[in-house]
MARRO-949112 format. One record per residue (C-alpha): residue in three letters; residue number from 0; x, y, z. Coordinates in steps of 0.1 Angstrom, whole numbers, padded with zeros to 4 digits, m for minus. Last residue first. Example, Ala and Ser with C-alpha at 12.3 -4.5 7.8 and 13.67 -1.06 7.14 Angstrom:
residues 2
+--------+-----+-------+-------+-------+
: residu : num :    c1 :    c2 :    c3 :
+--------+-----+-------+-------+-------+
:    SER :   1 :  0137 : m0011 :  0071 :
:    ALA :   0 :  0123 : m0045 :  0078 :
+--------+-----+-------+-------+-------+
//
This chain:
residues 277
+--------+-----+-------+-------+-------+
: residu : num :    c1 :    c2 :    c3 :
+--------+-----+-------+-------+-------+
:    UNK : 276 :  0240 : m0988 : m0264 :
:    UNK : 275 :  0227 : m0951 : m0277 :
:    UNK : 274 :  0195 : m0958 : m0262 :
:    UNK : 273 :  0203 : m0966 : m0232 :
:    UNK : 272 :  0229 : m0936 : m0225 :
:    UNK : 271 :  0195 : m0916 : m0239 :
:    UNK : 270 :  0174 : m0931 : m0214 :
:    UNK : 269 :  0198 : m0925 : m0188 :
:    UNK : 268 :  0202 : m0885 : m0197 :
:    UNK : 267 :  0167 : m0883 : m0199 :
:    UNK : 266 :  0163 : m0900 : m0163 :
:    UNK : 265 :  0186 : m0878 : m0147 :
:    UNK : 264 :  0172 : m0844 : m0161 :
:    UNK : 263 :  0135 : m0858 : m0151 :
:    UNK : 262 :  0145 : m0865 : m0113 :
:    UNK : 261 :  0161 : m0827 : m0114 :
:    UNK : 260 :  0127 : m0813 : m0126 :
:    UNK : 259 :  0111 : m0836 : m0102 :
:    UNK : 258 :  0132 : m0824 : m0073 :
:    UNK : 257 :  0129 : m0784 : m0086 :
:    UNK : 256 :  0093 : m0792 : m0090 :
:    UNK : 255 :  0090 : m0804 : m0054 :
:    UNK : 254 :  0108 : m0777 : m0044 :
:    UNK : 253 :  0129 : m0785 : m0007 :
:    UNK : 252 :  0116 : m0767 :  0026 :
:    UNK : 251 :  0080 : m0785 :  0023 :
:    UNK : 250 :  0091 : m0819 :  0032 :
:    UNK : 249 :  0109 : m0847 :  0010 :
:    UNK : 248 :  0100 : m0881 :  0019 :
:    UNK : 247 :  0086 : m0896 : m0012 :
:    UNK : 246 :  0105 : m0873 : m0042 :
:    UNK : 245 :  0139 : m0881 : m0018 :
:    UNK : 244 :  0138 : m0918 : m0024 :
:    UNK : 243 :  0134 : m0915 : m0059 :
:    UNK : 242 :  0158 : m0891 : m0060 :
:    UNK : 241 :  0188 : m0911 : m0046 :
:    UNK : 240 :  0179 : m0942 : m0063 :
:    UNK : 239 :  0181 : m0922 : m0098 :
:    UNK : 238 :  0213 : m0905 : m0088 :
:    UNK : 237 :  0230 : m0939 : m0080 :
:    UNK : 236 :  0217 : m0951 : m0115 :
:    UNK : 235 :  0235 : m0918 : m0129 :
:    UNK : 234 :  0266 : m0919 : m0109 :
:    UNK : 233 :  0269 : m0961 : m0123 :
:    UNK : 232 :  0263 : m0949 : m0158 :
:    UNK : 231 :  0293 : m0923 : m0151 :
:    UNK : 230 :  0293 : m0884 : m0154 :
:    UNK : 229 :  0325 : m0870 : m0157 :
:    UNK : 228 :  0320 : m0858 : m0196 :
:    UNK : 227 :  0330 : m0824 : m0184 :
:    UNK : 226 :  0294 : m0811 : m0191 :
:    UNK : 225 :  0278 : m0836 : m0177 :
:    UNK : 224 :  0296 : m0840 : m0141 :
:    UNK : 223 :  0294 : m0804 : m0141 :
:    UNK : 222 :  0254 : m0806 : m0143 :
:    UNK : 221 :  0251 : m0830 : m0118 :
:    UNK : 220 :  0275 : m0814 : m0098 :
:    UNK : 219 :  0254 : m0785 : m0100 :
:    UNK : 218 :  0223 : m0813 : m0088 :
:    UNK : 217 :  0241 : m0827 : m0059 :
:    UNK : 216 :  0247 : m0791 : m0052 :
:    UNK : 215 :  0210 : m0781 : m0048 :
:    UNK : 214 :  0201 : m0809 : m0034 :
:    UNK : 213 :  0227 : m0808 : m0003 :
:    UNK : 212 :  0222 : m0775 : m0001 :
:    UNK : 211 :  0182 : m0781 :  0003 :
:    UNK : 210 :  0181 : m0804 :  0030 :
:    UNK : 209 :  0168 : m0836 :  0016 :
:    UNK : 208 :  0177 : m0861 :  0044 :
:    UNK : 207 :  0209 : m0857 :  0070 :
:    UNK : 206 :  0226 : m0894 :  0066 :
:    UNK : 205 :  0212 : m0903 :  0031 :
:    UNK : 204 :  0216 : m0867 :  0021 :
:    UNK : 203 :  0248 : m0866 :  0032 :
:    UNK : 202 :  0267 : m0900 :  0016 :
:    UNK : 201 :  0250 : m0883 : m0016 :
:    UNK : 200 :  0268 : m0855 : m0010 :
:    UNK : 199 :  0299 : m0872 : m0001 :
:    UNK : 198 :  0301 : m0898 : m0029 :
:    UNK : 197 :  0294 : m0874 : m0052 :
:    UNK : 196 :  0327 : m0854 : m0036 :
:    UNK : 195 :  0348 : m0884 : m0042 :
:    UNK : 194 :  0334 : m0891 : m0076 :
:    UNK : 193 :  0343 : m0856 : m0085 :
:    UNK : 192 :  0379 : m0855 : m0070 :
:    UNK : 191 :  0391 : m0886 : m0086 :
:    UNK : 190 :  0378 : m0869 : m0120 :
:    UNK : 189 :  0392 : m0837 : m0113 :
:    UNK : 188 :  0425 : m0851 : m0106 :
:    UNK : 187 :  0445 : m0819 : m0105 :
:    UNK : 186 :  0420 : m0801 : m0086 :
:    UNK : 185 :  0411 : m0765 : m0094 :
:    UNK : 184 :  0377 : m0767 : m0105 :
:    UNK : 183 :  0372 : m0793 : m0077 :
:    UNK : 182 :  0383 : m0769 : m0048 :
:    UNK : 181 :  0362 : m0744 : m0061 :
:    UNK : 180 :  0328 : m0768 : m0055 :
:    UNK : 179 :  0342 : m0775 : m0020 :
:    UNK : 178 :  0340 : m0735 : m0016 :
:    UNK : 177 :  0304 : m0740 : m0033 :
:    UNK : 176 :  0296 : m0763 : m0005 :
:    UNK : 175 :  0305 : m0745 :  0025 :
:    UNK : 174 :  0289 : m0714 :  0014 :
:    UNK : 173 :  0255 : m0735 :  0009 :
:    UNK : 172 :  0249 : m0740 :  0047 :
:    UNK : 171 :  0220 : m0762 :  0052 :
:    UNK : 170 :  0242 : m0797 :  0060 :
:    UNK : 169 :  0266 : m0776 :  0084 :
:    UNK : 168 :  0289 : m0803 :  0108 :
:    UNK : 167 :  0292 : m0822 :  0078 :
:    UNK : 166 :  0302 : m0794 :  0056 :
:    UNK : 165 :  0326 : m0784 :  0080 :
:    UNK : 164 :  0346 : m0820 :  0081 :
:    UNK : 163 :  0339 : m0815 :  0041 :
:    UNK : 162 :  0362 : m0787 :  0041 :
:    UNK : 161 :  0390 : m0797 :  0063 :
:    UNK : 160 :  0393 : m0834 :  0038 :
:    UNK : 159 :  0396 : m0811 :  0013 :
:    UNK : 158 :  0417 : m0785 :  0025 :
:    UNK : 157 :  0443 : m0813 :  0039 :
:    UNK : 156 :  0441 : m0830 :  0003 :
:    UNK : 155 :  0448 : m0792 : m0012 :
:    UNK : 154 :  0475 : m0783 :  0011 :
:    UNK : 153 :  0506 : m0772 : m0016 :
:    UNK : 152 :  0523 : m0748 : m0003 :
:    UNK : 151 :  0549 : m0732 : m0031 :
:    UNK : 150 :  0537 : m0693 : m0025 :
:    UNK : 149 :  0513 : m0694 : m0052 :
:    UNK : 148 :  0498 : m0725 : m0031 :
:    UNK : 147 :  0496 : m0705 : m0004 :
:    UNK : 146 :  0481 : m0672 : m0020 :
:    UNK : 145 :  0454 : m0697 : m0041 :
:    UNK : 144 :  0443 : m0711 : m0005 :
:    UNK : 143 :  0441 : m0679 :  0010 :
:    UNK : 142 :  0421 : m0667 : m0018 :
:    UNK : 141 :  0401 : m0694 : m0011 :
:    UNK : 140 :  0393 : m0686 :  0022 :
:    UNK : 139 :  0388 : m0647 :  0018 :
:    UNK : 138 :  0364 : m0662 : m0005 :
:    UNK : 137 :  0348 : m0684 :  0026 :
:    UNK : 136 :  0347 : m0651 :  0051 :
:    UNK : 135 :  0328 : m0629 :  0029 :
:    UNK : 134 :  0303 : m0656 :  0022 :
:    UNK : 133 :  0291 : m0662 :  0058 :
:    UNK : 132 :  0265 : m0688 :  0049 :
:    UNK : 131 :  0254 : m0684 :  0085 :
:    UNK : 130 :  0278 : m0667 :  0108 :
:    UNK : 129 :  0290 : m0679 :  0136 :
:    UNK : 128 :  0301 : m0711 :  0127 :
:    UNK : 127 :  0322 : m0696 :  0093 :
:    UNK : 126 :  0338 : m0669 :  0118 :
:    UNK : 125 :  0353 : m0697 :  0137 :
:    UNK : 124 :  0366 : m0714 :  0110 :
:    UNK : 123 :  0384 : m0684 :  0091 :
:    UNK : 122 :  0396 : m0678 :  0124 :
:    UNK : 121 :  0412 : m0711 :  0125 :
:    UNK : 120 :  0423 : m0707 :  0094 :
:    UNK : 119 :  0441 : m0673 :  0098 :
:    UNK : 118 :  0459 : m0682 :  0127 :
:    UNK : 117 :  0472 : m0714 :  0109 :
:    UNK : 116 :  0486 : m0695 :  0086 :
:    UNK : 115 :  0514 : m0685 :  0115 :
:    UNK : 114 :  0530 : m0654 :  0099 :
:    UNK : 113 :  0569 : m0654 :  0108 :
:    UNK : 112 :  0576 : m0617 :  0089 :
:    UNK : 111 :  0546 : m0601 :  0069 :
:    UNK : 110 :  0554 : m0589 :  0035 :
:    UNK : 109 :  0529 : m0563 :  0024 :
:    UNK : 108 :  0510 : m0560 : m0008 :
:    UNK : 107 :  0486 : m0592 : m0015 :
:    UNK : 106 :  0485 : m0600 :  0025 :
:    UNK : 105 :  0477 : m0567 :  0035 :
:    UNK : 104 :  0452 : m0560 :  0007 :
:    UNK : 103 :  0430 : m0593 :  0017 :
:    UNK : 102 :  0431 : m0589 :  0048 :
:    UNK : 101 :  0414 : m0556 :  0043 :
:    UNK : 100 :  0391 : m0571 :  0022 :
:    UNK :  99 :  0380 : m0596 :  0047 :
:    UNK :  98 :  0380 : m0567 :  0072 :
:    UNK :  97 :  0357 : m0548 :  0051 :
:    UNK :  96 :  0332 : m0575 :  0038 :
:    UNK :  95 :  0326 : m0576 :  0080 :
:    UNK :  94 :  0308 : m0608 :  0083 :
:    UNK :  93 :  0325 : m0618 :  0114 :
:    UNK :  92 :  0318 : m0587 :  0130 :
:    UNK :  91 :  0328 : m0592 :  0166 :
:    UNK :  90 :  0358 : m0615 :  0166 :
:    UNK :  89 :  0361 : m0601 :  0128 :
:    UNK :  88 :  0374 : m0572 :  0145 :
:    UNK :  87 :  0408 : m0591 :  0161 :
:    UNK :  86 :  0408 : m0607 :  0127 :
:    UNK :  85 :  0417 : m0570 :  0111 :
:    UNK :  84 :  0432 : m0557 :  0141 :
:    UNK :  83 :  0459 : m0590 :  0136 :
:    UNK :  82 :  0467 : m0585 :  0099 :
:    UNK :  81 :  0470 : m0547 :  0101 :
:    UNK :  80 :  0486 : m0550 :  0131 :
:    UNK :  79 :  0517 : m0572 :  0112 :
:    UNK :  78 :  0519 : m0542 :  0084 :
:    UNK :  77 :  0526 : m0513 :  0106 :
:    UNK :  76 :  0533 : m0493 :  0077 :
:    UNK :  75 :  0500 : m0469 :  0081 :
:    UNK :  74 :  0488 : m0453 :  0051 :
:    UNK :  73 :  0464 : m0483 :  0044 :
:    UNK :  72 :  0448 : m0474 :  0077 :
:    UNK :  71 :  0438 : m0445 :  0058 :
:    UNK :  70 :  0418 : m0468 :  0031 :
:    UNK :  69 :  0397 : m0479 :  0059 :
:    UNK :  68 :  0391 : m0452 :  0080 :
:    UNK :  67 :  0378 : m0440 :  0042 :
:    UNK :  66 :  0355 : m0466 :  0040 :
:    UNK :  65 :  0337 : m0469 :  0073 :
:    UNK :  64 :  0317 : m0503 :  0076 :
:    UNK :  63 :  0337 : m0511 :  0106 :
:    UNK :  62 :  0319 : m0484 :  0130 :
:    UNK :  61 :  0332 : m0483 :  0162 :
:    UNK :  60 :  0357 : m0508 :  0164 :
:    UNK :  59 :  0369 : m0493 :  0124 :
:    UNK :  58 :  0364 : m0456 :  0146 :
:    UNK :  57 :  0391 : m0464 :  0171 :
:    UNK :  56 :  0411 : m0477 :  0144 :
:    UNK :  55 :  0412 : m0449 :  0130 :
:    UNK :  54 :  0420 : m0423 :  0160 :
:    UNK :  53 :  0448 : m0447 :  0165 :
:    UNK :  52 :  0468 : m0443 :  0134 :
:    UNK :  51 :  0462 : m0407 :  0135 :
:    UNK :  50 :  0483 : m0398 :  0104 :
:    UNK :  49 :  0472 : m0361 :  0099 :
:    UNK :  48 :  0450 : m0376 :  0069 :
:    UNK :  47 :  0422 : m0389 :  0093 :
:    UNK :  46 :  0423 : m0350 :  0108 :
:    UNK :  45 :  0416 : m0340 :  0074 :
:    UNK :  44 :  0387 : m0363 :  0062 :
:    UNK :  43 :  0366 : m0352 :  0095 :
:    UNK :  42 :  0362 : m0367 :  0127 :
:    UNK :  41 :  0334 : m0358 :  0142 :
:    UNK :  40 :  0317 : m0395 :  0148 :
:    UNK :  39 :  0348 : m0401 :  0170 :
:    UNK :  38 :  0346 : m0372 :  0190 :
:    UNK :  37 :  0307 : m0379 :  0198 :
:    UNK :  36 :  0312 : m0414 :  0205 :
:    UNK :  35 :  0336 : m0404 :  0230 :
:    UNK :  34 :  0314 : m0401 :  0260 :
:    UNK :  33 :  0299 : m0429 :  0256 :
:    UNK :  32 :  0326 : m0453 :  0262 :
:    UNK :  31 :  0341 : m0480 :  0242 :
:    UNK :  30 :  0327 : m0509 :  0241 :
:    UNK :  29 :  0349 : m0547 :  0251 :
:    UNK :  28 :  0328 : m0576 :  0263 :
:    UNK :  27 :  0339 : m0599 :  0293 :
:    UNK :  26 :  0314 : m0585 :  0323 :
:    UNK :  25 :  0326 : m0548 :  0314 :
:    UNK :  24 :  0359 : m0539 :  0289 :
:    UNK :  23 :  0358 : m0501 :  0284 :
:    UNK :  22 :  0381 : m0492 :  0254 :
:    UNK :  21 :  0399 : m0464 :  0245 :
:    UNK :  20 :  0428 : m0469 :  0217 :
:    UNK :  19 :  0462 : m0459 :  0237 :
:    UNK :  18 :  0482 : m0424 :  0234 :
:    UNK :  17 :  0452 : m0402 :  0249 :
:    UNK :  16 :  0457 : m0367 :  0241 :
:    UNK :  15 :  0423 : m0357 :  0227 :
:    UNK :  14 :  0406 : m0385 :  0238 :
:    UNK :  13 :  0414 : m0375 :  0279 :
:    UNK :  12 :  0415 : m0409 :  0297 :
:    UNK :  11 :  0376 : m0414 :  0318 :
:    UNK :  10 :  0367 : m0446 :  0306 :
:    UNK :   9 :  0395 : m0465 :  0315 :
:    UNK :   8 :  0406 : m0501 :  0292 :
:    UNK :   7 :  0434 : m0483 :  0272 :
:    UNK :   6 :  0441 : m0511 :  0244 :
:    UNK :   5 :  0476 : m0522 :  0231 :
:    UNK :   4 :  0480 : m0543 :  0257 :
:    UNK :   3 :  0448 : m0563 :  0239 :
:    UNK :   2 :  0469 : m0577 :  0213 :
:    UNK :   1 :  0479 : m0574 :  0181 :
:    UNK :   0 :  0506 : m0596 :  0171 :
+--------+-----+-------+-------+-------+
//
């Protein structure tokens, strides 16, 4: 694992022949000193291809939007600190499209002896508080979930039941939501699935109120639920309650024309269920 042995914490260690990755830890946060910003920001394309593993990942803490320190790490065999610098930079960029990439490549290409998923889930978690609708981190998700069940692990009811324990705990956050949404499209039991997660959103809104995730997926499910033939007479009457209780004590941060849009949608689709019995 990577760990913080494997940083130099003195600010005064020649760069030039300095084994270790410099870093200045002060009151519990890690920086590394001023006066090698300047040799990091120098390095050119050449002295990345010499193989200076450390050099690199001195300039990923420094600057984790760099490409090409990036794609030299790649270089670099030492597969197991890819993984763990990779989440040991999320700790401070959480949002980092990089890293998520990055763990991306080293799980897809490199076989990583004893590797505790859990690890990855709970930082997966952690990065997903932090950072609102944190994007990055929830496909990174999935494609963890798609690599483990690939790999024989199957731990969709455990992902579920993980998944809408977050969702609780984050009513606004859309990311959350559309991750449950992947779930369904690759549930065995989509219809079990679907009533389960109506249920939820609707269990949601009457908890939380009309937060605008919540809406806003009620009504893609909606629109799934339709065109998958999923939609029950029950769902739509249970729809109809739900918005008509909404329309009255909705505030300003949820559309009324996208609630009265989505009120009209349910209602057509009734009235022509009705009409057709």
């Amino acid at each position: 694992m990577f760990d913080l042995k494997d940083f130099s914490f003195k600010g005064d260690l020649d760069y030039t022949t300095s084994t270790t990755i410099i870093l200045l830890q002060e009151q519990g946060h890690l920086g590394i000193p001023l006066n090698q910003l300047k040799s990091l920001k120098a390095l050119t394309r050449a002295e990345f291809n010499k193989g200076h593993l450390l050099k690199v990942l001195n300039v990923l803490i420094l600057n984790p939007n760099d490409t090409l320190a990036w794609n030299s790490l790649k270089r670099f065999k030492t597969f197991d600190q890819h993984l763990y610098f990779a989440l040991f930079l999320l700790t401070k960029y959480p949002k980092n499209t990089h890293a998520w990439m990055h763990l991306k490549w080293t799980l897809k290409t490199c076989t990583i002896v004893n590797l505790d998923y859990h690890i990855l889930l709970e930082r997966i978690e952690r990065a997903a508080d932090h950072v609102f609708c944190n994007y990055a981190c929830w496909n990174f998700r999935f494609f963890l979930y798609l690599f483990l069940a690939s790999s024989g692990l199957d731990y969709h009811s455990l992902e579920l039941t993980k998944t809408r324990l977050w969702c609780k705990k984050h009513p606004n956050d859309h990311s959350g939501f559309h991750y449950l949404f992947q779930l369904l499209l690759h549930s065995s039991d989509s219809t079990k699935e679907f009533d389960a997660f109506m249920d939820f959103i609707r269990d949601q809104i009457l908890f939380y109120g009309p937060h605008e995730a919540l809406l806003y997926h009620y009504r893609s499910l909606f629109r799934f639920g339709l065109q998958k033939s999923l939609l029950s007479h029950q769902h739509l009457i249970q729809l109809q309650n739900i918005l008509e209780t909404v329309v009255d004590s909705s505030d300003e941060t949820v559309s009324r024309v996208f609630l009265n849009r989505f009120k009209h949608s349910v209602a057509s689709e009734l009235s022509s269920r009705n009409f057709i019995q």
